[in-house]
C-alpha positions, 0 to 999 in steps of 0.5 A: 557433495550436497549443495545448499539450496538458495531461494528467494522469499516475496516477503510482504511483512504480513504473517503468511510470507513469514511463516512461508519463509520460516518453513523453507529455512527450517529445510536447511535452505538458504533464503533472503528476502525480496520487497518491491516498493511499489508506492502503494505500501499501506506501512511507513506513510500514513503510520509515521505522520498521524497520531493515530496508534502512537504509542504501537512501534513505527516499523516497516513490517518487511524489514521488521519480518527479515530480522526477526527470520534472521536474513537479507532483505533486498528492497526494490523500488518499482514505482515507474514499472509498476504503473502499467500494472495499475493502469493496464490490468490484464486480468482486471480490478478486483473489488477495487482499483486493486489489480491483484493478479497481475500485481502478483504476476509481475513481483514474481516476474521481477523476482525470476528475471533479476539478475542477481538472482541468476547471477548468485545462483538461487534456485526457486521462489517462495510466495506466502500464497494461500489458495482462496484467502484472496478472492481475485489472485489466490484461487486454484485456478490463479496458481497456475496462470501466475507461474506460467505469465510470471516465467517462473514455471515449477520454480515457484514454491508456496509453502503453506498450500503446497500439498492442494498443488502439483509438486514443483521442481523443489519438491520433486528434486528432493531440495524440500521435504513436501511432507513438511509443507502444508495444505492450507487453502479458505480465508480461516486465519486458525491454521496460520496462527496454530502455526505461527505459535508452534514455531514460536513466532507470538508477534506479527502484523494483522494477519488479515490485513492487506498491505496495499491502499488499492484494494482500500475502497476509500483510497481507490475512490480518491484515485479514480476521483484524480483520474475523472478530474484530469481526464487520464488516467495517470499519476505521479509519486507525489499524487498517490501518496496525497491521497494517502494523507487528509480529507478529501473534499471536492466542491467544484469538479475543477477544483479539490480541498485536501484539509489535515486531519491533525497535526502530523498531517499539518506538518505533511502537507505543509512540505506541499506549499511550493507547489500547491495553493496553501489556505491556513487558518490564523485566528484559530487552530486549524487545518492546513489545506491544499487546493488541488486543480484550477480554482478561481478567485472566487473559489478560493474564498469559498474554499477558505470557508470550507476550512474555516468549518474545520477548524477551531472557530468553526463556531465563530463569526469570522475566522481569518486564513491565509490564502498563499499561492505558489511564489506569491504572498499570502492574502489575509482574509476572514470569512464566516465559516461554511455551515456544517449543512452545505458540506453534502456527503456528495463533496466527500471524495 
């Protein structure tokens, strides 16, 4: 008797590892789905708290990609593993603090060495790899070293370039047709999105969109800033989803403003208040702001100014704020804001 074959798909929420997954089930190949949250997720964090693209559907694309395909997700949360990847690159950084092969290596690890996957017996993995759409982690060159260091050897299967690489176990054994598998290979979207409509599939995230905030060059900046700052090079949940959110200032290298944009990110940085010194502005609409490090009394001040400047008297001789510190009451004070000319771009973090 035949038996169904079982694979399991990295499913990113973008438009390649849905078509990559929707290629595999049209083989009669029973797939679910895999999603590592590693902290660094551009979806579900930014999205939800700013007003910005309010009327576009909240999603997390993931899941969002799982139920449209019609299977099983499986989110696995690998923050604390996943530092050593961010810190420790083997293969280094890409344009930014992005370590993209590695990052690569280690999901298909994680997805190979779970144990639920041998213990429910899935015979190979599905990528939504592309060869040279990615310039540091999908190269010809990169397929190999990724199946090799990951242990999954020829159990891994890229549907949408499978036919620019050797045949894998899958296609080898008969389990997928290679002839319906693809060849796609460049940074040119056109063949995805050809495909994406023959299929039926009319929506689906940015297709040329990165779904991590490392390989953002502003983020990374905030990231690297953090680490200078601290003098190492580690960090907390807590720490890079504040860099996610606000604007960045630092004034003094001992000391940084993370000042709101708007209103969603009012309320954000407001569940901080226990555990940061808190300046708000009182008089005026405003900011909430948070001051990250060791700042002096003196600094303080000076920082109140600085929000001051961002709020809605900045045009105002005097705005009055609040200063709380942590389990301390909160001092009023009202200060002439900072001109806009003694913010320099050099503070901009």
């Amino acid at each position: 008797m035949n038996t169904q074959r079982k694979a399991v798909s990295l499913i990113s929420g973008g438009l390649d590892s849905m078509l990559a997954t929707r290629v595999i089930l049209d083989q009669g190949i029973h797939v679910e789905g895999i999603n590592f949250y590693t902290g660094f997720c551009v979806e579900g964090h930014t999205h939800a708290i700013r007003a910005k693209d309010k009327k576009k559907a909240k999603r997390n694309n993931a899941l969002w990609v799982a139920e449209q395909l019609g299977i099983k997700l499986h989110i696995i949360d690998v923050i604390e593993e996943y530092k050593d990847v961010v810190l420790n690159p083997k293969h280094g950084y890409g344009q930014n603090l992005n370590p993209c092969l590695d990052c690569k290596i280690f999901m298909v690890n994680k997805a190979q060495a779970w144990a639920w996957m041998e213990e429910n017996q899935f015979d190979f993995i599905i990528t939504g790899e592309v060869i040279g759409q990615r310039p540091k982690s999908q190269r010809k060159e990169t397929m190999p070293i990724i199946a090799r260091e990951s242990g999954a050897g020829d159990r891994l299967l890229r549907p949408l370039c499978a036919k620019n690489l050797e045949p894998t176990l899958p296609e080898r054994e008969g389990w997928v047709d290679r002839n319906k598998l693809f060849d796609f290979h460049g940074r040119n979207r056109k063949p995805q999105i050809a495909l994406a409509h023959s299929l039926g599939i009319e929506e689906y995230s940015q297709p040329a969109g990165g779904c991590c905030f490392l390989t953002d060059k502003s983020y990374s900046s905030k990231l690297g800033d953090l680490w200078q700052s601290r003098g190492e090079r580690d960090y907390e949940l807590d720490d890079i989803m504040l860099l996610k959110v606000g604007r960045h200032l630092r004034p003094k290298p001992h000391y940084k403003l993370i000042i709101s944009r708007e209103e969603g990110e009012n309320h954000y940085l407001n569940g901080y208040q226990h555990e940061f010194t808190t300046i708000r502005t009182l008089s005026h609409g405003g900011p909430v702001a948070l001051v990250d490090g060791k700042p002096s009394t003196e600094d303080l001040l000076f920082a109140a100014r600085v929000v001051a400047r961002y709020s809605q008297g900045r045009d105002a001789r005097e705005v009055t704020l609040s200063i709380t510190e942590p389990r301390q009451e909160a001092l009023e004070v009202s200060l002439l804001p900072l001109p806009a000319s003694d913010i320099p771009e050099s503070w901009h973090v």
